[in-house]
N, CA, C, O and CB atoms as a CASP TS submission, in Angstrom:
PFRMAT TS
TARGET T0000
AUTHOR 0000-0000-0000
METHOD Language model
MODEL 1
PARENT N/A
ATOM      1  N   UNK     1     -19.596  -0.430  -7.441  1.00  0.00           N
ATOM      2  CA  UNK     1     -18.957  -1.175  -6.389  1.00  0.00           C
ATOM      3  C   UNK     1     -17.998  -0.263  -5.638  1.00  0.00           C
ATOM      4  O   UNK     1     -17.429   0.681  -6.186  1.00  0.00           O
ATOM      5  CB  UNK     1     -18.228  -2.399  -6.952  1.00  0.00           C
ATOM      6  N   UNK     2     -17.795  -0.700  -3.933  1.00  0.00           N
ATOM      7  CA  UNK     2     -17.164   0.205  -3.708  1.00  0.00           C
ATOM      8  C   UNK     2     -15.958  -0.092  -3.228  1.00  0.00           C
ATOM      9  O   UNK     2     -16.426  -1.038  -2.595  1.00  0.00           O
ATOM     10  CB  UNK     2     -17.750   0.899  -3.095  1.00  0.00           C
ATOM     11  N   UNK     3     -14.856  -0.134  -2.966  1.00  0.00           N
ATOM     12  CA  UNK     3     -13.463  -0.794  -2.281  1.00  0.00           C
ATOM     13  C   UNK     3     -13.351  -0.264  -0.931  1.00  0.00           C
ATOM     14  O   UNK     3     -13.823   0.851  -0.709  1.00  0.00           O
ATOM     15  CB  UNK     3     -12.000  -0.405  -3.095  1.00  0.00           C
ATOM     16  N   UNK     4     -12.893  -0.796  -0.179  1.00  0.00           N
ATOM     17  CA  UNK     4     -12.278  -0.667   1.019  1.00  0.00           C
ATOM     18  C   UNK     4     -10.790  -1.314   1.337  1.00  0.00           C
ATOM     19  O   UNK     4     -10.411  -2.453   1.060  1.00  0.00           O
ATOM     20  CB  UNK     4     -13.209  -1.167   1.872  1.00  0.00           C
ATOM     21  N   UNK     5     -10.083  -0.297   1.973  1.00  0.00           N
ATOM     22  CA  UNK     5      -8.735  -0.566   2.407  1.00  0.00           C
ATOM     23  C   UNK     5      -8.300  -0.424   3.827  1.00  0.00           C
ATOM     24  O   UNK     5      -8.263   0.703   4.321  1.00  0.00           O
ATOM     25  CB  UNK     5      -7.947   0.210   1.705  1.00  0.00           C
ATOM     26  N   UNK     6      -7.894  -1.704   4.676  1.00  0.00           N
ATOM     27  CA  UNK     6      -7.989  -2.185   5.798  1.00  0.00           C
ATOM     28  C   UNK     6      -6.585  -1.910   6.711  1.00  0.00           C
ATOM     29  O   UNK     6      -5.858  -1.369   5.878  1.00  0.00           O
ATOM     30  CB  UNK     6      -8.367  -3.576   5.564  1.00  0.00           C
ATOM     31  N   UNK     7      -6.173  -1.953   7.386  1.00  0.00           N
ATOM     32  CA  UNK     7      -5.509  -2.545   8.415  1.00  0.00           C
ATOM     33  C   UNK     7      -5.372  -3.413   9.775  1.00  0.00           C
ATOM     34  O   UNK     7      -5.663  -3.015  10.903  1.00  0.00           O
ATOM     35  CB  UNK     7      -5.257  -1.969   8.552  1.00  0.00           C
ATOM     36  N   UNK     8      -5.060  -4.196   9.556  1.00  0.00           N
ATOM     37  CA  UNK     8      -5.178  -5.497  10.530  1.00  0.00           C
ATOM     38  C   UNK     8      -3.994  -5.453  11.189  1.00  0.00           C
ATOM     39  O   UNK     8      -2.823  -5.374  10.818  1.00  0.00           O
ATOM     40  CB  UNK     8      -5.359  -6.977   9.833  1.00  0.00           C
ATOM     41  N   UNK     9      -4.677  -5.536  12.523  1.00  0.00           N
ATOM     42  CA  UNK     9      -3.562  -6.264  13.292  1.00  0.00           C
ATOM     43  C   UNK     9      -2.264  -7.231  12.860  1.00  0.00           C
ATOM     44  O   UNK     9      -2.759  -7.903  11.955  1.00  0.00           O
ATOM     45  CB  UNK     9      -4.247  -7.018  14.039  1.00  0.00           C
ATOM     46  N   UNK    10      -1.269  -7.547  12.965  1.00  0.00           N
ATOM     47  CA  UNK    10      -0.566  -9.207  12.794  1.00  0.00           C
ATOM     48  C   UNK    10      -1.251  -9.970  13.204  1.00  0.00           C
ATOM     49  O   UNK    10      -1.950 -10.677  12.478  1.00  0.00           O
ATOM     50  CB  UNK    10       0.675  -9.639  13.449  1.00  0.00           C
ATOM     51  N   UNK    11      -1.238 -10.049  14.693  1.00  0.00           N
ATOM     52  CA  UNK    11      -1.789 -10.934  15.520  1.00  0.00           C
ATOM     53  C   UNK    11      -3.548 -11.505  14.847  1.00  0.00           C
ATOM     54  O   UNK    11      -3.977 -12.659  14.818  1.00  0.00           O
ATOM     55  CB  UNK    11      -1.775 -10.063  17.077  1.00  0.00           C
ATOM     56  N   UNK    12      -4.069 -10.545  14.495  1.00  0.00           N
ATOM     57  CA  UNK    12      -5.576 -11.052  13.979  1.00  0.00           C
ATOM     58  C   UNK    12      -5.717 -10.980  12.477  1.00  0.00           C
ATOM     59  O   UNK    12      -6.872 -10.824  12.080  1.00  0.00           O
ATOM     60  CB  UNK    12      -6.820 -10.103  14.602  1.00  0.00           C
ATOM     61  N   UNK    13      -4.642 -11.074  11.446  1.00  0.00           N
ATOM     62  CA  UNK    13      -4.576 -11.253   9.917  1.00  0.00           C
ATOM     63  C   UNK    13      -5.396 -12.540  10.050  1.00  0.00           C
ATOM     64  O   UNK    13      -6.608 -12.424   9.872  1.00  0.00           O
ATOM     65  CB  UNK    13      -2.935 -11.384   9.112  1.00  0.00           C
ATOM     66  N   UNK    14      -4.959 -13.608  10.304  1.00  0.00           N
ATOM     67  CA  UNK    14      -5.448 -15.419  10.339  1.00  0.00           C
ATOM     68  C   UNK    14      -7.352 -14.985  10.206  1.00  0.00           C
ATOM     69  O   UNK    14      -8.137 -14.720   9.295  1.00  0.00           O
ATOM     70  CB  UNK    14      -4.828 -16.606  12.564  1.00  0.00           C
ATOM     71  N   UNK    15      -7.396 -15.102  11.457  1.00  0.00           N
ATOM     72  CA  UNK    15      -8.568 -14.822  11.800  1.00  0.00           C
ATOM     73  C   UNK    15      -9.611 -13.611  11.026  1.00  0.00           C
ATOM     74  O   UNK    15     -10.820 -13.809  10.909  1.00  0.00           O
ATOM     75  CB  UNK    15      -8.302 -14.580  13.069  1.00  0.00           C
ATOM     76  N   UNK    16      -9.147 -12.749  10.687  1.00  0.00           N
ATOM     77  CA  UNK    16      -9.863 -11.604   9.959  1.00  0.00           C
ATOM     78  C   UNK    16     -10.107 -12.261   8.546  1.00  0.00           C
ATOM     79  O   UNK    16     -11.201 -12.460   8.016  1.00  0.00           O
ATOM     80  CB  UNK    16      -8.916 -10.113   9.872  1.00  0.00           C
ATOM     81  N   UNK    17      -8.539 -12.629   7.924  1.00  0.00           N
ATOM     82  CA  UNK    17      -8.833 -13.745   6.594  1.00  0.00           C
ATOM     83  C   UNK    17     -10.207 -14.606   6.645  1.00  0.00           C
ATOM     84  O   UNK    17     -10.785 -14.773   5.571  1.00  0.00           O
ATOM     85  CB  UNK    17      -7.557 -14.987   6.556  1.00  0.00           C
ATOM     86  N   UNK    18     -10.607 -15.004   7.487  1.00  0.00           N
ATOM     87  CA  UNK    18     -10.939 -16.561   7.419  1.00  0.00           C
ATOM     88  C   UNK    18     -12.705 -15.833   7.925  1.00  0.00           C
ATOM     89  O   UNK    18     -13.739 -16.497   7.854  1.00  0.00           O
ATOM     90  CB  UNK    18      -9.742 -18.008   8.850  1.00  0.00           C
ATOM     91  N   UNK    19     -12.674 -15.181   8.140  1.00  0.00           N
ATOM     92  CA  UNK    19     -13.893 -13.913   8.520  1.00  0.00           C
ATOM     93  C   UNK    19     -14.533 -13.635   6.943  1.00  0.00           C
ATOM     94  O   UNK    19     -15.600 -13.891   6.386  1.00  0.00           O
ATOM     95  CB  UNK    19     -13.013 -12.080   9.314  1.00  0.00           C
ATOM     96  N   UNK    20     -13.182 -12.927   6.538  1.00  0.00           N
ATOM     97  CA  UNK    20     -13.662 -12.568   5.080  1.00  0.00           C
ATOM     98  C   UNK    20     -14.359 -13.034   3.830  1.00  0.00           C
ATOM     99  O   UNK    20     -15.196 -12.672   3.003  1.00  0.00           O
ATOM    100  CB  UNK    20     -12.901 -12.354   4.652  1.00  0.00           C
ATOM    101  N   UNK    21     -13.483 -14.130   4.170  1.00  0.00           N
ATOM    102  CA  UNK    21     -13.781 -15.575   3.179  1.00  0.00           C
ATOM    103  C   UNK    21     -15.030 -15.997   3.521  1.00  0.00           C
ATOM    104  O   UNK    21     -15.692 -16.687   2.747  1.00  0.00           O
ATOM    105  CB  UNK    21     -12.743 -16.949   3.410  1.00  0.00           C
ATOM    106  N   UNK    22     -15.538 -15.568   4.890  1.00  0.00           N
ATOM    107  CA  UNK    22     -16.861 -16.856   4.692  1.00  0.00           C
ATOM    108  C   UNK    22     -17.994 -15.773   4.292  1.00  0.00           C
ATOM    109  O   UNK    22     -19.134 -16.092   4.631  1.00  0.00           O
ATOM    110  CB  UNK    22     -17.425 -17.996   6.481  1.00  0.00           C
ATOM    111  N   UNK    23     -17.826 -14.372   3.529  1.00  0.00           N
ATOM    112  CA  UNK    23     -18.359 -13.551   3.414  1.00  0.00           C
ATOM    113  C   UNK    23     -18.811 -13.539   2.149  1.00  0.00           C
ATOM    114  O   UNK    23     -18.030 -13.022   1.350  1.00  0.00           O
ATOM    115  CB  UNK    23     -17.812 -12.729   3.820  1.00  0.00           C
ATOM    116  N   UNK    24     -20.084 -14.049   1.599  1.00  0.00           N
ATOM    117  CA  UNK    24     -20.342 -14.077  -0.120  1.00  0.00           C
ATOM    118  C   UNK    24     -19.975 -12.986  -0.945  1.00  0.00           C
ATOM    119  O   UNK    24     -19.317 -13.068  -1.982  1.00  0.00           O
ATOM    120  CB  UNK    24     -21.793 -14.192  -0.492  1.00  0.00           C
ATOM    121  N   UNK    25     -20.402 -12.033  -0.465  1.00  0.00           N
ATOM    122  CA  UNK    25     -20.112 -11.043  -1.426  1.00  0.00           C
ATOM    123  C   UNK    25     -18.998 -10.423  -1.543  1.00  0.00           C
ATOM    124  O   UNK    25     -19.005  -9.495  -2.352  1.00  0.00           O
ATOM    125  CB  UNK    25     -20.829 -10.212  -1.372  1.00  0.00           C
ATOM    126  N   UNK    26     -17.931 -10.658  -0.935  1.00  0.00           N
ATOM    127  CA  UNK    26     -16.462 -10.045  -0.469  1.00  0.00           C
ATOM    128  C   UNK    26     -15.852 -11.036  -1.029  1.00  0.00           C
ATOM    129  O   UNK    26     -16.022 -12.254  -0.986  1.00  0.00           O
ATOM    130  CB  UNK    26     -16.026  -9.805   1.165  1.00  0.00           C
ATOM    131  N   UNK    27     -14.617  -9.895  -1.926  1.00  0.00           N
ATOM    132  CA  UNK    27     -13.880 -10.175  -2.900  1.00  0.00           C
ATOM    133  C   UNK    27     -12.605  -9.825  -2.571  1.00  0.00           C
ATOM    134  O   UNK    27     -12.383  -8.632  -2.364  1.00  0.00           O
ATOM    135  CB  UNK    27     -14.296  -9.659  -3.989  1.00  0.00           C
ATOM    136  N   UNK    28     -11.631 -10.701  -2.470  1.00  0.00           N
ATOM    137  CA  UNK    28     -10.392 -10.818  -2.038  1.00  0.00           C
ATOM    138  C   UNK    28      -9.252 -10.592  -3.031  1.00  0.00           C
ATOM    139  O   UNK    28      -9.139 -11.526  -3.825  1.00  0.00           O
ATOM    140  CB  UNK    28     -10.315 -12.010  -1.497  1.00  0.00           C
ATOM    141  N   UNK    29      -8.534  -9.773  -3.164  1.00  0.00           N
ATOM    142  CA  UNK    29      -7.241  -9.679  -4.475  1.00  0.00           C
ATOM    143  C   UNK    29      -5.963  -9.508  -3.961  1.00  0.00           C
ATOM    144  O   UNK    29      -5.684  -8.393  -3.520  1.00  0.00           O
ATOM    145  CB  UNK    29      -7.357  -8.354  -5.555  1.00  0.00           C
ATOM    146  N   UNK    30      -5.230 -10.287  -3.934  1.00  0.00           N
ATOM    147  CA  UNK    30      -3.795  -9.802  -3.595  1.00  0.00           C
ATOM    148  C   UNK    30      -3.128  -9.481  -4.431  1.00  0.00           C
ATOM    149  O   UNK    30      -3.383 -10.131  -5.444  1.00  0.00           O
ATOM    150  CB  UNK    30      -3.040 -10.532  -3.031  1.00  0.00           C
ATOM    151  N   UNK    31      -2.152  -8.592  -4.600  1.00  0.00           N
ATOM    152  CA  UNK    31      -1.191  -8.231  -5.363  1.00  0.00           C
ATOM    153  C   UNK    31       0.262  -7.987  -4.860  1.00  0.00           C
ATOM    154  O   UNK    31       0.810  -6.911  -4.624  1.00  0.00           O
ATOM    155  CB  UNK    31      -1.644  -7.230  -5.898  1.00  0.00           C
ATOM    156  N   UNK    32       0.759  -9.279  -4.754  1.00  0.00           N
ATOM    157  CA  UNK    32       1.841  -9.204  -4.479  1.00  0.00           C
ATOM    158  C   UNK    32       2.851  -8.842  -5.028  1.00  0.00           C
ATOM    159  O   UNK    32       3.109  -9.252  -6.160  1.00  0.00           O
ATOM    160  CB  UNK    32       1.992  -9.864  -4.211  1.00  0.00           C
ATOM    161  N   UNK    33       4.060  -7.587  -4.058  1.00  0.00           N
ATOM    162  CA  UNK    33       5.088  -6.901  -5.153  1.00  0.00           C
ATOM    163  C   UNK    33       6.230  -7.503  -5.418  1.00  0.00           C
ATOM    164  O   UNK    33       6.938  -7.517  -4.411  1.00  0.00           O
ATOM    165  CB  UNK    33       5.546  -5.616  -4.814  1.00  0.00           C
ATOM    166  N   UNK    34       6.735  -8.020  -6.356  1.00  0.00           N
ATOM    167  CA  UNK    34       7.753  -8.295  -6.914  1.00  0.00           C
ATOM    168  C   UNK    34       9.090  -8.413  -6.275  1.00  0.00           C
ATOM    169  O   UNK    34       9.553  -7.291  -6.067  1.00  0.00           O
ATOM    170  CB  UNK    34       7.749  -7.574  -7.721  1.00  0.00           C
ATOM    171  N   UNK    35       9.843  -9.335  -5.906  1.00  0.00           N
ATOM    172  CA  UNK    35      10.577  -8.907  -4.889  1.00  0.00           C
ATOM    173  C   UNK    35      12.175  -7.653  -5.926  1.00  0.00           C
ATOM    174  O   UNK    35      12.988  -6.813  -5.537  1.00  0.00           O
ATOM    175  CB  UNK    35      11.131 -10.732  -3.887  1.00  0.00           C
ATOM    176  N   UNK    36      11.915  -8.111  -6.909  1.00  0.00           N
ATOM    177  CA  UNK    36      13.150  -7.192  -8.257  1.00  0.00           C
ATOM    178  C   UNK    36      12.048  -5.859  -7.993  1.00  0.00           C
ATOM    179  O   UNK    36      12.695  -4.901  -7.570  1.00  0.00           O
ATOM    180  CB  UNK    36      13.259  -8.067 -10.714  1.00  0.00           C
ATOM    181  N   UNK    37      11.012  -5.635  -8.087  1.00  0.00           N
ATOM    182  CA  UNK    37      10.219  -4.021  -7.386  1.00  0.00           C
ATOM    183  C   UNK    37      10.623  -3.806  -6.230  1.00  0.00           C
ATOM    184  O   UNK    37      10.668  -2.587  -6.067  1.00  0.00           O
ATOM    185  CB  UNK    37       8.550  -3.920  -7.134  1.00  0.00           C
ATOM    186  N   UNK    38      11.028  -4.491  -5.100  1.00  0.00           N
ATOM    187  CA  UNK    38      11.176  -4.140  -3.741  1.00  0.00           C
ATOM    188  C   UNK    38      12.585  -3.700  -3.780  1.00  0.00           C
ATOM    189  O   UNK    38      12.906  -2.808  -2.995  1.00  0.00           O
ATOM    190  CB  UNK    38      10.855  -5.298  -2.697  1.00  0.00           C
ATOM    191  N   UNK    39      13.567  -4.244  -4.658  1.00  0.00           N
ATOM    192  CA  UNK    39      14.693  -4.434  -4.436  1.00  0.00           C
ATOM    193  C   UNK    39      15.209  -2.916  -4.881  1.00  0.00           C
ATOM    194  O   UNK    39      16.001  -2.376  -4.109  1.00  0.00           O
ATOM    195  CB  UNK    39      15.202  -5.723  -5.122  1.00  0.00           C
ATOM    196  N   UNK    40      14.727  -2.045  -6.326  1.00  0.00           N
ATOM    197  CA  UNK    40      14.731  -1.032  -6.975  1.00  0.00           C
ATOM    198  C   UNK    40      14.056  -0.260  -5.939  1.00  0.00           C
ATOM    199  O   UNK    40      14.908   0.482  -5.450  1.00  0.00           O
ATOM    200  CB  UNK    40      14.195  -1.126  -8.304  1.00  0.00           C
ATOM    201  N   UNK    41      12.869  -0.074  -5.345  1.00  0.00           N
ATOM    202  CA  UNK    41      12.660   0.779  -4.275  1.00  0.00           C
ATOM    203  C   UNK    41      13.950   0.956  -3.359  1.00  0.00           C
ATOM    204  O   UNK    41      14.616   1.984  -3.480  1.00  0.00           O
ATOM    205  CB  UNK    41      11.499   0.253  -3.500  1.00  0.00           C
ATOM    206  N   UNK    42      14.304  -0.001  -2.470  1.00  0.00           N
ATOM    207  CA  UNK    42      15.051  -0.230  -1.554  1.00  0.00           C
ATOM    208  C   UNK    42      16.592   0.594  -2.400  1.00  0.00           C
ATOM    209  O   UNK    42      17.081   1.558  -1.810  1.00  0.00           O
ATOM    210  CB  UNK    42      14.970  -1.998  -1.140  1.00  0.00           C
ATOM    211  N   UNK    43      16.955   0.333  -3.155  1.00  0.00           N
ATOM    212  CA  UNK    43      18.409   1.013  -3.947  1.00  0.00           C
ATOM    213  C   UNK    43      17.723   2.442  -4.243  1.00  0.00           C
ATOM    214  O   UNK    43      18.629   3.273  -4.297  1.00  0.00           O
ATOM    215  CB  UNK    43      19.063   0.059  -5.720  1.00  0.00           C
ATOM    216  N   UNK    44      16.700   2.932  -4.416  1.00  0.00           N
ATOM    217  CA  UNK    44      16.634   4.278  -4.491  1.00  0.00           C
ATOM    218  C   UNK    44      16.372   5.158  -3.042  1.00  0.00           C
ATOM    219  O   UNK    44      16.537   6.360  -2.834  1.00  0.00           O
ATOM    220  CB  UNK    44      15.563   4.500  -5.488  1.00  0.00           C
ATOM    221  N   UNK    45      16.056   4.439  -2.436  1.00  0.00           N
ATOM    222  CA  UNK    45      15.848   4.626  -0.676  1.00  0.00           C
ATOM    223  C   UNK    45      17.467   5.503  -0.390  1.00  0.00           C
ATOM    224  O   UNK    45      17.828   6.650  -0.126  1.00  0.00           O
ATOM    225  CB  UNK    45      15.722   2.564   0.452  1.00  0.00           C
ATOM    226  N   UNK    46      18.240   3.867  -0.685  1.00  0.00           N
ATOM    227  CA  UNK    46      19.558   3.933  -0.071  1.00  0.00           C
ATOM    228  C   UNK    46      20.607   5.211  -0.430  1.00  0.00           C
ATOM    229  O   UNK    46      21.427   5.800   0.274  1.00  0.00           O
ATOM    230  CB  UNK    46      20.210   2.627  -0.470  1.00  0.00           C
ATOM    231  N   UNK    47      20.162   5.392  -2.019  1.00  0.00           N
ATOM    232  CA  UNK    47      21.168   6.362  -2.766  1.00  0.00           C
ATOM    233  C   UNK    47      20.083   7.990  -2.681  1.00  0.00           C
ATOM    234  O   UNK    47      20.620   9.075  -2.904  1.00  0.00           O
ATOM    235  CB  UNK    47      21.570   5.609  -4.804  1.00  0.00           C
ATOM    236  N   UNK    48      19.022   7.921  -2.440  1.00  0.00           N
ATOM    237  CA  UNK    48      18.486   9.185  -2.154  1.00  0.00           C
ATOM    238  C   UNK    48      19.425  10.360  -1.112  1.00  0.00           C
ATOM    239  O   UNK    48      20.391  10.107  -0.391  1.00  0.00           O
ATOM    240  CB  UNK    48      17.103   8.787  -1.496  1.00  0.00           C
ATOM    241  N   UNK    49      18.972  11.235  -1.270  1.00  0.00           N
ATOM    242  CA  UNK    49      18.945  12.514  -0.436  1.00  0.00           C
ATOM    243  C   UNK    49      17.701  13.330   0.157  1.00  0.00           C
ATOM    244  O   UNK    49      16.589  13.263  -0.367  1.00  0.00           O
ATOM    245  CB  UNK    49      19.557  13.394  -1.197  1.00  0.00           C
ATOM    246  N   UNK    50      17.956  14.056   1.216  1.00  0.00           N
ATOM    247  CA  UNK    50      17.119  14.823   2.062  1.00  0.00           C
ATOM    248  C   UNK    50      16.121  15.934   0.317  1.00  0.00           C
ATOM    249  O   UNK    50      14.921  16.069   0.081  1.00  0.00           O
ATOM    250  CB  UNK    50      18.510  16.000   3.582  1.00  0.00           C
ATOM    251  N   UNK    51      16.816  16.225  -0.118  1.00  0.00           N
ATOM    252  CA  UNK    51      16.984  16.944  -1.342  1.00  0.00           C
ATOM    253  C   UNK    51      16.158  16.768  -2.658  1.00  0.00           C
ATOM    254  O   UNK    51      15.811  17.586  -3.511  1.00  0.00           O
ATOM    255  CB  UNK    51      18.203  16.731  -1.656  1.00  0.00           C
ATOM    256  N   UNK    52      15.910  15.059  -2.498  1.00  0.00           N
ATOM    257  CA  UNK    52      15.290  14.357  -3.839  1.00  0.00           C
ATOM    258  C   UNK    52      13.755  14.636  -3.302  1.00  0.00           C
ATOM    259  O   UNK    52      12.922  14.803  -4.193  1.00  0.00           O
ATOM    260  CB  UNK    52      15.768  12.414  -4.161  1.00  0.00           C
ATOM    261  N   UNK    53      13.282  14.707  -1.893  1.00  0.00           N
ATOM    262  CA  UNK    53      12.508  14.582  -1.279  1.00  0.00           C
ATOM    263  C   UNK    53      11.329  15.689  -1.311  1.00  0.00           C
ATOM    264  O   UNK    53      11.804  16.741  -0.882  1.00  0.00           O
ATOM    265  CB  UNK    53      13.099  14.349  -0.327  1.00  0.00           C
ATOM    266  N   UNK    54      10.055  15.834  -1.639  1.00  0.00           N
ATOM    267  CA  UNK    54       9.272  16.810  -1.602  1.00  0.00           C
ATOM    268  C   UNK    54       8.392  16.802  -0.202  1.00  0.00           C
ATOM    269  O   UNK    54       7.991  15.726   0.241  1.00  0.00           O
ATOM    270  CB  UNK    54       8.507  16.749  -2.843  1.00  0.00           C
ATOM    271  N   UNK    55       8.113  18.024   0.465  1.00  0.00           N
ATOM    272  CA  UNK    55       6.606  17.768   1.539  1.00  0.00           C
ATOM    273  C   UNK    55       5.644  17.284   1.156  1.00  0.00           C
ATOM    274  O   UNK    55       5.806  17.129  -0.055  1.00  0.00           O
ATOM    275  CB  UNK    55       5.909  18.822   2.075  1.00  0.00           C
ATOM    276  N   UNK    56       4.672  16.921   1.452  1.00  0.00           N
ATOM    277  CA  UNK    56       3.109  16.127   1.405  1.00  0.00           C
ATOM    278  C   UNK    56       2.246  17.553   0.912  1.00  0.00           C
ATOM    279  O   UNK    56       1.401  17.481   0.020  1.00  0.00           O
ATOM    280  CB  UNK    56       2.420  15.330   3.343  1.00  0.00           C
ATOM    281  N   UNK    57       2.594  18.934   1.656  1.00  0.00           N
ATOM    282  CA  UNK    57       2.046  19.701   0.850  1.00  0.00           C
ATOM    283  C   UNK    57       2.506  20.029  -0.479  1.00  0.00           C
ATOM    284  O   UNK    57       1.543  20.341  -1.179  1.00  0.00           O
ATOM    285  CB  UNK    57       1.925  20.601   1.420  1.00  0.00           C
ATOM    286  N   UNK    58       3.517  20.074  -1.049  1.00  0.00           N
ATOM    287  CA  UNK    58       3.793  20.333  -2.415  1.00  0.00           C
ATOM    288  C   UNK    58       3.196  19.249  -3.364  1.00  0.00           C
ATOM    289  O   UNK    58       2.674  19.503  -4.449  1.00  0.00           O
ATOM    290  CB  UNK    58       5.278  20.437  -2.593  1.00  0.00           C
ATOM    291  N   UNK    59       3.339  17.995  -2.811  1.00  0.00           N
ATOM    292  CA  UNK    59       2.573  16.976  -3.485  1.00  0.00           C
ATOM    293  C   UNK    59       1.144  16.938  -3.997  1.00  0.00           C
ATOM    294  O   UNK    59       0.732  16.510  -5.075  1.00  0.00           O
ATOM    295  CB  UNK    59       2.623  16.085  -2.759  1.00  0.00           C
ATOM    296  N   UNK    60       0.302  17.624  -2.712  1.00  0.00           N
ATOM    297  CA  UNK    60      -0.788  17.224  -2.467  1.00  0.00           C
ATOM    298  C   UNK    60      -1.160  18.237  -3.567  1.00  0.00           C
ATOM    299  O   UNK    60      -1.720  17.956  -4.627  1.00  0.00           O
ATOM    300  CB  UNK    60      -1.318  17.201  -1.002  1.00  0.00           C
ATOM    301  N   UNK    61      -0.694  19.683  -3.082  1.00  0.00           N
ATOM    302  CA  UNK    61      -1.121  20.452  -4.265  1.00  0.00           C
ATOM    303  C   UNK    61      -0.666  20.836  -5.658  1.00  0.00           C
ATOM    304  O   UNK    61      -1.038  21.851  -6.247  1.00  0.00           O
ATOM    305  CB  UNK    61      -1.250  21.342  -3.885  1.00  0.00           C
ATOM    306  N   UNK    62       0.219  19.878  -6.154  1.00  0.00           N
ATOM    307  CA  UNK    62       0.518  19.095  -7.394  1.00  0.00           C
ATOM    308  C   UNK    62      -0.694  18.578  -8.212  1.00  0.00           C
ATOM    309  O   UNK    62      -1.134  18.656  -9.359  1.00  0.00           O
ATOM    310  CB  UNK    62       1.343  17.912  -7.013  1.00  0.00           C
ATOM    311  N   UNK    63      -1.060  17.899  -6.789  1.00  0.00           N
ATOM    312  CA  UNK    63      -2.318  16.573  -7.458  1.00  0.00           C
ATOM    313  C   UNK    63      -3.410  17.800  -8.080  1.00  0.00           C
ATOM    314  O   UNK    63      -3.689  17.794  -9.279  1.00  0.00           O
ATOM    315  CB  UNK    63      -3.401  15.186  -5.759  1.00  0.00           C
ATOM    316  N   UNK    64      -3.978  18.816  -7.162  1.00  0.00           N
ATOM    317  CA  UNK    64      -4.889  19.576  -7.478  1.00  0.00           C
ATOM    318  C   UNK    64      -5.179  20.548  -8.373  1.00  0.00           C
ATOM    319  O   UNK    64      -6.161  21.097  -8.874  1.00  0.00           O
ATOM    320  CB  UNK    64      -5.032  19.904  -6.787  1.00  0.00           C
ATOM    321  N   UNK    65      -3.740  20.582  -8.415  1.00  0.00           N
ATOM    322  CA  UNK    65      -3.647  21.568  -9.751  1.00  0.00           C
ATOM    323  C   UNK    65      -3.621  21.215 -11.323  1.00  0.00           C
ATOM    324  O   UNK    65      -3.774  21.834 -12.377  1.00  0.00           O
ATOM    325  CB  UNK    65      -2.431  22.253  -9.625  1.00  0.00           C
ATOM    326  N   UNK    66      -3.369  20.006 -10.957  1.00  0.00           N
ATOM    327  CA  UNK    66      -4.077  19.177 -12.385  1.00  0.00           C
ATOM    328  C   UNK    66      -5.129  18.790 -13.132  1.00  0.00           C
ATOM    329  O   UNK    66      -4.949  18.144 -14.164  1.00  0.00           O
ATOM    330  CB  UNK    66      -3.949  18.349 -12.444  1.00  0.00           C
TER
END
């Protein structure tokens, strides 16, 4: 099976939903985050530094070197 990950408009979420749904084989999962997860993101946001912060390349080639 294979997944796909979307972005929708605001304006056409309703409508794209209701698209999806009438789709047999399409499988819908939400996972909604926690608002005590949002809240711990948001306090490490706030108390971060420029410093705590890595580039997308050091990351990326983190991942690869594993």
């Amino acid at each position: 099976m294979k997944q796909v990950t979307l972005s929708v408009p605001e304006d056409k979420y309703d409508f794209f939903m209701e698209l999806m749904k009438s789709i047999d084989f399409v499988s819908i999962e939400n996972f909604p985050i926690p608002v005590s997860h949002k809240n711990i993101v948001r306090e490490r946001i706030k108390n971060s530094t420029r410093d705590d912060f890595k580039s997308w390349k050091e990351v990326r080639t983190s991942f690869k070197t594993k």
